[in-house]
C-alpha positions in Angstrom: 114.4 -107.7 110.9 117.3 -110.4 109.8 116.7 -113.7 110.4 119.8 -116.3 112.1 121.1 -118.9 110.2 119.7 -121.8 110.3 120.4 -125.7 110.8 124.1 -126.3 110.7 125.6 -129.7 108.4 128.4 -130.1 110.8 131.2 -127.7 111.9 130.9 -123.8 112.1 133.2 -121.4 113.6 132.7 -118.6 115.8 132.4 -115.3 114.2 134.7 -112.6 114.9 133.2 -110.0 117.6 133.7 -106.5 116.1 136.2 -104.7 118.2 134.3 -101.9 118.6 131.6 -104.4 120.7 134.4 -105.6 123.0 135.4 -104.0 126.5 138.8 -105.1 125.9 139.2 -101.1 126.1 137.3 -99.1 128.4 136.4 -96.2 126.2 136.7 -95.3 122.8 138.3 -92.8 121.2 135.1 -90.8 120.7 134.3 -91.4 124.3 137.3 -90.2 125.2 137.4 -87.5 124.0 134.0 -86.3 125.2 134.9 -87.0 129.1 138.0 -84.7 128.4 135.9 -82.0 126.6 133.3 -82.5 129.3 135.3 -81.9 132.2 137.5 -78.8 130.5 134.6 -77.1 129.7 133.5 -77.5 133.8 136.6 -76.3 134.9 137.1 -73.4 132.5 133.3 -72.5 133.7 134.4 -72.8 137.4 137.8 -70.9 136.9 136.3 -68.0 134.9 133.5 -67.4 137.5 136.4 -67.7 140.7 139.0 -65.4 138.8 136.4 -63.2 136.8 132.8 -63.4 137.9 131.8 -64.5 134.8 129.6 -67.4 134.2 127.4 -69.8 136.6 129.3 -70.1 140.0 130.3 -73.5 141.7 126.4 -73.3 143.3 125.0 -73.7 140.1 126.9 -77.1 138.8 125.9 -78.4 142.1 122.2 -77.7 141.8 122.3 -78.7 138.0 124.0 -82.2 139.3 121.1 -82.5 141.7 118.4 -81.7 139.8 119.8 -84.4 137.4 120.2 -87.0 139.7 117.0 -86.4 140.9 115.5 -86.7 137.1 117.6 -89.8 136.7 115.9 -91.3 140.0 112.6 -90.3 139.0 113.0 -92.7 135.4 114.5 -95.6 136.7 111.4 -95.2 139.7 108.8 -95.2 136.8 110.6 -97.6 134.3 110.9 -100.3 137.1 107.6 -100.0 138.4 106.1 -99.8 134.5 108.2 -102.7 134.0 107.7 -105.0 136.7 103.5 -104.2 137.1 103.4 -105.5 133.2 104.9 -108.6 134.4 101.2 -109.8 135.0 100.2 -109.8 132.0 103.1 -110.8 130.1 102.6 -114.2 128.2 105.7 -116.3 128.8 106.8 -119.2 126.9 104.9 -122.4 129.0 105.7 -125.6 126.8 102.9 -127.9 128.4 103.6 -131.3 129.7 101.7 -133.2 126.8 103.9 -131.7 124.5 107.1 -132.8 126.3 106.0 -136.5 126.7 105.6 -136.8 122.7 108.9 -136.1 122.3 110.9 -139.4 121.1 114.7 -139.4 121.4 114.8 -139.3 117.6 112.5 -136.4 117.1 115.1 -134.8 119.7 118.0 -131.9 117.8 121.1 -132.4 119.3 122.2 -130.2 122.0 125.6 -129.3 123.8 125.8 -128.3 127.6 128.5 -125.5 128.2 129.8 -126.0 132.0 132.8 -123.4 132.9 134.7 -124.8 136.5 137.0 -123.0 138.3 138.5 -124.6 141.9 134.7 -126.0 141.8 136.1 -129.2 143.2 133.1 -129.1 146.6 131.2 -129.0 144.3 132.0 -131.3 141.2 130.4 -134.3 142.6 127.3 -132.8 143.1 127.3 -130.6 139.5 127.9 -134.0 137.3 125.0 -135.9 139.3 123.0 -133.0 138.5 123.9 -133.0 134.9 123.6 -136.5 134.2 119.9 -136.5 135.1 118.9 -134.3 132.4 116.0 -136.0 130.8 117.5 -136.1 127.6 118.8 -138.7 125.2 122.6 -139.4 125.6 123.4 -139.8 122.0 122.5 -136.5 121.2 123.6 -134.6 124.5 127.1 -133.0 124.5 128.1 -132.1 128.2 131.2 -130.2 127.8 133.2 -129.1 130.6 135.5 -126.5 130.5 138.3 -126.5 132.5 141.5 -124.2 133.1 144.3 -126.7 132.4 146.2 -125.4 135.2 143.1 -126.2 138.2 144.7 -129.0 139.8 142.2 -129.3 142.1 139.3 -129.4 139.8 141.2 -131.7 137.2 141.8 -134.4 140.6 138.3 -134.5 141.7 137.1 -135.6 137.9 136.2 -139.0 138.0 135.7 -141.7 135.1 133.4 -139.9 132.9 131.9 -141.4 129.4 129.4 -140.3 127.0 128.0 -137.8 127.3 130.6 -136.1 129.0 134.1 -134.1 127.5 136.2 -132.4 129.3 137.7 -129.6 127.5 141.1 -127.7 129.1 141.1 -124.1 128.9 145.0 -122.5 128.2 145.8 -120.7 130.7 145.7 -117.5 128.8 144.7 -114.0 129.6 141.4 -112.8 130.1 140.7 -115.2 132.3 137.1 -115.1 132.2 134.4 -117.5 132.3 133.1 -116.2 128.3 136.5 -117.0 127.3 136.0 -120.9 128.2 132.9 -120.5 127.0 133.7 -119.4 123.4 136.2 -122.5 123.8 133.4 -124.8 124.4 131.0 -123.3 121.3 134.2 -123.9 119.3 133.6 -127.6 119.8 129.8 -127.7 120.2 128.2 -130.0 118.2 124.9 -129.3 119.1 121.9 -127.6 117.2 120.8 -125.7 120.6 123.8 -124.9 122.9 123.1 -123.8 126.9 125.6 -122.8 129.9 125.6 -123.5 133.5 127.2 -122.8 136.2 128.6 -125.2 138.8 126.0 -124.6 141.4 123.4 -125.4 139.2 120.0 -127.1 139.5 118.3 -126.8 136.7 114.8 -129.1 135.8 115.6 -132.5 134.2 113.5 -131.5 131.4 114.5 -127.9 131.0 116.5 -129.0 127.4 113.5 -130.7 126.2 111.2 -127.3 127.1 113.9 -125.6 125.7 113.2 -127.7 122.1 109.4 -127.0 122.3 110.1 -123.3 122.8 112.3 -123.1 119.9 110.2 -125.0 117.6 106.6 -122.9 118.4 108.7 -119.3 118.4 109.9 -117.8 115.0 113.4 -118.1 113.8 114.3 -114.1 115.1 114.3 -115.6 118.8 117.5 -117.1 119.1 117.6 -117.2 122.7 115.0 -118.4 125.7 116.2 -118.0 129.2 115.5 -119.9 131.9 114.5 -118.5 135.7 116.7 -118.7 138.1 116.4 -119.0 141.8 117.8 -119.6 145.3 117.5 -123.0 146.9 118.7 -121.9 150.2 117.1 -118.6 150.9 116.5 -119.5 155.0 120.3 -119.4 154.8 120.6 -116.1 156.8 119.8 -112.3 156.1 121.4 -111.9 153.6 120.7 -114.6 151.7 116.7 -113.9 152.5 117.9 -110.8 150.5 119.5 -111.9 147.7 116.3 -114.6 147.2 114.1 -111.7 147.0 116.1 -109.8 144.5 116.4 -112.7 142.2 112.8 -113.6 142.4 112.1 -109.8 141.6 114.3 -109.7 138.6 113.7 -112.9 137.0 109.7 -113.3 137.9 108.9 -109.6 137.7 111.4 -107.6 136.0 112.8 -109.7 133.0 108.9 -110.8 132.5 108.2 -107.3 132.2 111.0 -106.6 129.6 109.6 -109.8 127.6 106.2 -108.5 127.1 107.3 -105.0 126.2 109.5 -106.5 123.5 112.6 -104.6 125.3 115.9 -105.5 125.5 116.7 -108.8 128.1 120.3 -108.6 129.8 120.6 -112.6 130.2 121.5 -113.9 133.6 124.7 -116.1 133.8 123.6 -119.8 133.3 120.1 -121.3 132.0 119.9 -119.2 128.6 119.2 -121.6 125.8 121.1 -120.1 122.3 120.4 -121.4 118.8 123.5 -122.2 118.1 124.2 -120.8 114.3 123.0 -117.7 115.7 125.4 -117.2 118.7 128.4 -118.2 116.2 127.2 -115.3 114.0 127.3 -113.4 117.0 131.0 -114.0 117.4 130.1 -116.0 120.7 130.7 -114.4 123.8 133.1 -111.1 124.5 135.8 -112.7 126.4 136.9 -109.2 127.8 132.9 -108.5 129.4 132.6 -109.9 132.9 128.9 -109.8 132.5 129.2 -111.4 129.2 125.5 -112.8 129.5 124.1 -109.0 129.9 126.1 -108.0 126.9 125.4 -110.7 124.6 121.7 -110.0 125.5 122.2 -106.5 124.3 124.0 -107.7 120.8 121.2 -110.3 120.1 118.7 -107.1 120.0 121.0 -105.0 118.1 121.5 -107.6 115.6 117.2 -107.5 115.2 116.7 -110.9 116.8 114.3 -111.8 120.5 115.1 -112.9 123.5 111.9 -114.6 125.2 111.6 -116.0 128.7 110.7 -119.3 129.6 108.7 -121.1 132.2 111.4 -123.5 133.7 113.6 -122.8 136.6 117.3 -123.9 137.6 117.8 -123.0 141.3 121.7 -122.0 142.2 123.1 -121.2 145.8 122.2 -117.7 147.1 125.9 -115.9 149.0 125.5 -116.8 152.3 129.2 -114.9 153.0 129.3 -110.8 153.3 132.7 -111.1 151.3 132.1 -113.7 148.9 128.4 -111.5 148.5 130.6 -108.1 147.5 133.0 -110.0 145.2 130.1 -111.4 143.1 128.3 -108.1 143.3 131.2 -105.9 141.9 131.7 -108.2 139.1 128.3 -107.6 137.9 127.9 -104.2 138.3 131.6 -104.1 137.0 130.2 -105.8 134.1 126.8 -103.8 133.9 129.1 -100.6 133.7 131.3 -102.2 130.8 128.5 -103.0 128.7 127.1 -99.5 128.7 130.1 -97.9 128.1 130.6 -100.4 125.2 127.3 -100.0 123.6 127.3 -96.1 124.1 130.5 -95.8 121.4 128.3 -95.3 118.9 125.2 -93.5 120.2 123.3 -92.7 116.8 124.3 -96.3 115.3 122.6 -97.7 118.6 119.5 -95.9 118.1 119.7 -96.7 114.8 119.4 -100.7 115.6 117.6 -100.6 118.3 114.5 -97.7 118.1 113.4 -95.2 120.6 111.9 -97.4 122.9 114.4 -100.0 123.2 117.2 -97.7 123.4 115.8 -95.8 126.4 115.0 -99.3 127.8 118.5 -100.0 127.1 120.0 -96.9 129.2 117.5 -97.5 131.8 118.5 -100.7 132.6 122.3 -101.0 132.3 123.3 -97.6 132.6 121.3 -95.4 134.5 120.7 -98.1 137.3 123.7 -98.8 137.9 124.7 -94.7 138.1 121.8 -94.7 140.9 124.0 -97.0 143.3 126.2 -95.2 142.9 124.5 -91.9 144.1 122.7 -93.6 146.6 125.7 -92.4 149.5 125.6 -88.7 148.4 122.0 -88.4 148.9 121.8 -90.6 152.3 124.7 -88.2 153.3 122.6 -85.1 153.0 119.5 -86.9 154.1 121.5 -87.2 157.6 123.0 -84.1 157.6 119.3 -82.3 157.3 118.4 -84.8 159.9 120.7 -83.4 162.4 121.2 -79.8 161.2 117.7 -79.2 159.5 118.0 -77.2 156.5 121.0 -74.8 157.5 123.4 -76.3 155.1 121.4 -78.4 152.3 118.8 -76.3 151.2 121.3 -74.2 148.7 121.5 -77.6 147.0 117.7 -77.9 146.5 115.6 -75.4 144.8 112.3 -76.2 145.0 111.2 -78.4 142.3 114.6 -80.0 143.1 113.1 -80.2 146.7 109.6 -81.8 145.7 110.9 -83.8 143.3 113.7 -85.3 145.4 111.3 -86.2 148.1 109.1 -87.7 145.8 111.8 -90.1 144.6 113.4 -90.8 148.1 109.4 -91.6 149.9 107.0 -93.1 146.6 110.5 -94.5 145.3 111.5 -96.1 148.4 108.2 -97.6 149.1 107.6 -98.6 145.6 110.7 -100.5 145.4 110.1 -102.1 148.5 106.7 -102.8 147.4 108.5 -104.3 144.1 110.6 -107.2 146.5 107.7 -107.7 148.6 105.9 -109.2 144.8 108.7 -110.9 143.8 108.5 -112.5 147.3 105.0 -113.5 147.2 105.7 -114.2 143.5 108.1 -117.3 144.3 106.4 -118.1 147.4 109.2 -116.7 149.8 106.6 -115.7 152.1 108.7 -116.0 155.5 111.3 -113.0 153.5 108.4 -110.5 153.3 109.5 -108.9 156.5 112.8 -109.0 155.6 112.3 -106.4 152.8 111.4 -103.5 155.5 115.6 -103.6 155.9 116.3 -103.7 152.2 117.7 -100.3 152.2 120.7 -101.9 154.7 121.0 -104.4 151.7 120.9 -101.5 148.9 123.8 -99.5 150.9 125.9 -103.2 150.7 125.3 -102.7 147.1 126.5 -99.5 146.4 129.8 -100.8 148.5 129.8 -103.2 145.8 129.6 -100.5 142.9 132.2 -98.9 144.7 134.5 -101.4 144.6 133.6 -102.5 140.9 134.5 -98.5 139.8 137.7 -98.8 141.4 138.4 -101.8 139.5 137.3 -100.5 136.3 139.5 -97.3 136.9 142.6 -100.0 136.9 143.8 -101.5 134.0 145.5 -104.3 136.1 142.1 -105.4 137.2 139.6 -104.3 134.8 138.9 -107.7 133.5 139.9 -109.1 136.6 137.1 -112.2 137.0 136.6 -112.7 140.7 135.4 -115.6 141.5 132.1 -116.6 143.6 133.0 -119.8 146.4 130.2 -122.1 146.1 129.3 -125.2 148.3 129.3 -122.5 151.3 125.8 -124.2 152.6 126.1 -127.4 154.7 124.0 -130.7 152.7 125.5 -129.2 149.2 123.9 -128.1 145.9 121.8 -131.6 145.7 119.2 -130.3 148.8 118.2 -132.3 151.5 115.3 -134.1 148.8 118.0 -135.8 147.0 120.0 -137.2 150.0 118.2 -140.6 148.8 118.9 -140.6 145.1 120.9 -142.8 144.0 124.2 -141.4 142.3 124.2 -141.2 138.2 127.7 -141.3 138.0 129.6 -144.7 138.4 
């Protein structure tokens, strides 16, 4: 296993990203060529048997698709559940509060805040009151935000801002993605440790200072910890209730899980703390990935280096807005898709890096998850249609192991997923959503609307790196919460 570089003495630049890691083209050659072999070799099949007799008939391929499908459910059923029951016992990175107290401001490393904005002006006041109450000394905090030169809005609503505070102006090149103005922002980090967040965030005053501790008790292969996130306003409405559940279940459950088994982490969006040498030899961020976090989780275990997860939580705002909800939603599974097609170029070299275990992991969690949504409407179609017409015109499709298995996946599957919500729930204490989760299917069909509308995307060149962005300040008292109303502002 290689070990990241270590302390910088001053300036480094960002390594270049190997093209061959970048979504900048949806598939490669090799790929390409595969999908175009694939599908003549289907239709050759299907013409020979219609003009000649010869060969498996048009049944067949649809029966072989189901009984895949049905296989694929089955693993991702398994792996989740595997995943998030190990959760329990998984021993996450808890820097105690002793520990945090000895910490002097000169034993502190210094350490740059990334902060991408976008039309975040609602919400800028809020964001740098937040940020300038990190508990962490001033002369060797960086706060760095990243701004499109051409926002306007964002640029008026900046007020007088000193140490530790830069504002950085993005070009207004294409992509215009958020890892773009990131790699930007690592371009002029001066810090030993480097983290990002998001404009909605909340994150604990002393999350940089766990951060420290985390670094300095793990070995040097674990160049990233990452942060939990969660919703402050999960009462919002429904959906909202929703969305709280399924980010309690990933991040308390799911990415615990992955951390104890040693398996690949796709990082959320905001809270992941880098070693900084080690995400310049990365080559930053792929400006082209609109789930840049996922992928760059991905890369760090390719590269033989640990993500591990870390007890300290910055809260965001849940999508209180159906619209806003699907426009965040496509981008990530938009993203999800891009990063598996990316990593799947080179199939044997992947294996290669990664092992067995963490490959399957790998397929399991960023590929064959997301291929799920997207089957989900096919199979509720023929659920309803043997509803109303009992088996007349589905059973054809289902031989019997087809059958057993099928219903296995849509009953113990179901309830096991449900049952997986309902944890993450009672995990984070969002007792009131429990009874929300008997309608999570209704939120499961919104997502596979969502992966829908991220395929046709993906399909189009025009809009394939299209970032669409996600309106926050959509909840009435703001990002700051109704227990800060008193505080008295940081910034002057």
């Amino acid at each position: 296993m290689t070990t990241p570089p270590r302390e910088r003495a001053g300036h480094a630049s960002i390594g270049v990203l190997d093209a061959e890691l970048s979504a900048r083209r949806l598939l490669s050659r090799g790929q390409a060529a595969c999908a175009v072999l694939a599908s003549a070799v289907i239709a050759a099949a299907l013409l020979a048997h219609l003009a000649f007799g010869w060969g498996p008939s048009p049944l067949w391929w649809c029966q072989a698709a189901v009984a895949l499908a049905t296989a694929v459910y089955l693993l991702v059923l398994v792996f989740k559940t595997v995943v998030v029951l190990g959760a329990w016992g998984a021993s996450v990175i808890d820097p105690d509060e002793a520990g945090l107290h000895r910490l002097s401001g000169g034993a502190l490393p210094s350490y740059t805040v990334l902060v991408p904005l976008y039309r975040e002006a609602a919400v800028l006041p809020f964001l740098l009151e937040r940020l300038a109450r990190l508990d962490y000394p001033a002369e060797s905090l960086q706060i760095l935000l990243l701004i499109e030169e051409d926002d306007d809005e964002t640029r008026a609503a900046l007020p007088e801002l000193g140490a530790p505070f830069e504002v950085v102006l993005v070009p207004p090149s294409t992509p215009r993605t958020k890892p773009k103005a990131c790699n930007i922002g690592l371009a002029r980090a001066r810090g030993e440790f480097v983290v990002v967040y998001d404009a909605e965030d909340r994150p604990e005053p002393d999350q940089l200072r766990k951060a420290v501790l985390a670094f300095r008790a793990l070995p040097g292969r674990v160049v990233c910890v990452q942060a939990e996130l969660q919703y402050w306003n999960p009462w919002t409405n429904w959906l909202t209730r929703c969305f709280s559940a399924e980010y309690a279940t990933h991040f308390s459950l799911m990415l615990r899980g992955l951390d104890r088994y040693r398996l690949p982490i796709p990082l959320g969006g905001t809270s992941n703390h880098f070693r900084t040498d080690a995400l310049l030899a990365l080559g930053g961020w792929d400006p082209y990935n609109v789930t840049e976090d996922a992928d760059l989780g991905i890369r760090i275990a390719r590269r033989g280096w640990d993500v591990r997860m870390m007890v300290s939580v910055t809260e965001e705002e849940a999508n209180s807005r159906l619209g806003n909800w699907i426009r965040q939603r496509s981008r990530w599974i938009k993203g999800y898709l891009q990063t598996w097609l990316v990593h799947t170029r080179h199939p044997v070299r992947l294996w290669r890096q990664l092992g067995t275990k963490r490959t399957l992991a790998f397929h399991l969690t960023m590929g064959l998850s997301t291929l799920t949504t997207l089957a989900n409407p096919f199979f509720w179609g023929l659920t309803l249609l043997y509803l109303c017409t009992g088996t007349r015109y589905v059973q054809a499709f289902f031989p019997p192991v087809s059958l057993y298995c099928g219903a296995a996946a849509m009953v113990i599957g179901n309830f096991l997923m449900v049952y997986c919500m309902m944890a993450g729930c009672l995990e984070r204490g969002l007792f009131p959503a429990v009874r929300a989760m008997l309608s999570i299917p209704l939120y499961w069909a919104l997502m596979s609307v969502a992966a829908y509308k991220a395929l046709w995307q993906l399909a189009r060149p025009d809009r394939r790196h299209f970032w669409e962005l996600t309106e926050h300040g959509l909840v009435d008292g703001g990002p700051l919460g109704d227990d800060d109303e008193d505080l008295e502002p940081a910034l002057r």
